[in-house]
C-alpha positions in Angstrom: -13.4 81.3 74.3 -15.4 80.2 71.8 -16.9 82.2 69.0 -15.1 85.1 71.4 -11.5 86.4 71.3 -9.9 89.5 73.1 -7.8 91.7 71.0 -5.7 94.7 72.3 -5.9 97.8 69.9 -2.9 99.3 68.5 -2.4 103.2 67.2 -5.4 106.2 67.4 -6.9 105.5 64.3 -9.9 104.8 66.3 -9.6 107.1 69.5 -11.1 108.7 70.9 -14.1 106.3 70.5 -11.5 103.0 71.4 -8.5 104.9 72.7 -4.8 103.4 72.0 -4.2 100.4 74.3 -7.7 99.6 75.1 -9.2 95.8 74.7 -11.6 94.7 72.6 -14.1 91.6 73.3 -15.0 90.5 69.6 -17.5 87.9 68.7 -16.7 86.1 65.9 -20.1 83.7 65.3 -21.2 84.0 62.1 -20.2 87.9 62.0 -19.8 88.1 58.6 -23.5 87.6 58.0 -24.8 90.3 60.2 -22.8 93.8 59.8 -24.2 96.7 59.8 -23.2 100.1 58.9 -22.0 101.5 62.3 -20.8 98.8 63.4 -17.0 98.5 65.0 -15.8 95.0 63.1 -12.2 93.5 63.1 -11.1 92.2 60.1 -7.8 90.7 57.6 -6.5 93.0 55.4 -4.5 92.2 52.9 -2.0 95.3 53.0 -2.8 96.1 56.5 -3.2 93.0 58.4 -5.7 92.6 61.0 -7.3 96.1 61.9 -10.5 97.6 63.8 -12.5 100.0 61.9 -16.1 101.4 62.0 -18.0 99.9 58.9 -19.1 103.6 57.2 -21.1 101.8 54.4 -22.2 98.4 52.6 -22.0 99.2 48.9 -24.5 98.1 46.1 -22.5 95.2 45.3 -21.8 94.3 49.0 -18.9 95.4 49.9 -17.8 96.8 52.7 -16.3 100.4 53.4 -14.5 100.8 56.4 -13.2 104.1 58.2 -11.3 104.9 61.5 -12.4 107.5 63.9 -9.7 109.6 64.5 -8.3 112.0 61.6 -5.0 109.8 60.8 -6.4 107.0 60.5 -5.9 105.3 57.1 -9.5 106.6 54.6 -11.8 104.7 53.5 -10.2 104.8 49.7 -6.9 103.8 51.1 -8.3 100.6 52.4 -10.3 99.8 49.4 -13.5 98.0 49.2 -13.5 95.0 51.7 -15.2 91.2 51.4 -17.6 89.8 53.7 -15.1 86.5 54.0 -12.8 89.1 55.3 -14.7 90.1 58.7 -13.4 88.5 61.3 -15.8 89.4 63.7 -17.9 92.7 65.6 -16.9 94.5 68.6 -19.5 93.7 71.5 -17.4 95.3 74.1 -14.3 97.8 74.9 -12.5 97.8 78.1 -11.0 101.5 77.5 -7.3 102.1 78.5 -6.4 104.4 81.3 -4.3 107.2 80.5 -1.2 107.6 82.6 -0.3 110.1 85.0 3.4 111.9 84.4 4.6 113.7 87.2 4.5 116.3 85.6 0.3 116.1 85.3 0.6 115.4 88.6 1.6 118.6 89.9 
């Protein structure tokens, strides 16, 4: 799709707000030049490789600080400050994962 990719999410560094195995529909049109604090953007990371965070802050300088949503997720400091270049593109819609059903939640 163009300007559009789907990406599955990976780990609960972002549940329970995009839980573990949902999708994510991210535009990637000119996304770099819009973010906005709040925002759920997908981007490169040099140590962690492409990763879905909420973007906590845009600093004085303009760089972007990133955080999960869960309490293991990777902080902020961890990740470091991130460059606009490196956005790859904003969340416009999650298709959450269902949970599944043991037999034993069954009974």
């Amino acid at each position: 799709m163009l300007g559009f990719h789907i990406s599955r999410v990976r780990g609960t560094s972002m549940s329970p707000r995009i839980p573990e195995g949902s999708y994510v529909l991210v535009n990637c049109w000119r996304s770099s030049l819009s973010v906005k604090p709040g925002q759920i953007i997908k981007i490169r990371h040099s140590r962690y490789g492409d990763i879905i965070k909420t973007l906590a802050h845009i600093d004085d300088q303009g760089f972007l600080w990133l955080r999960g949503e869960h309490k293991s997720s990777v902080s902020m400091l961890d990740m470091g400050p991130i460059k606009h270049k490196q956005v790859i593109g904003i969340v416009w819609f999650i298709i959450r994962s269902i949970p599944k059903i043991t037999s034993e939640a069954a009974s």
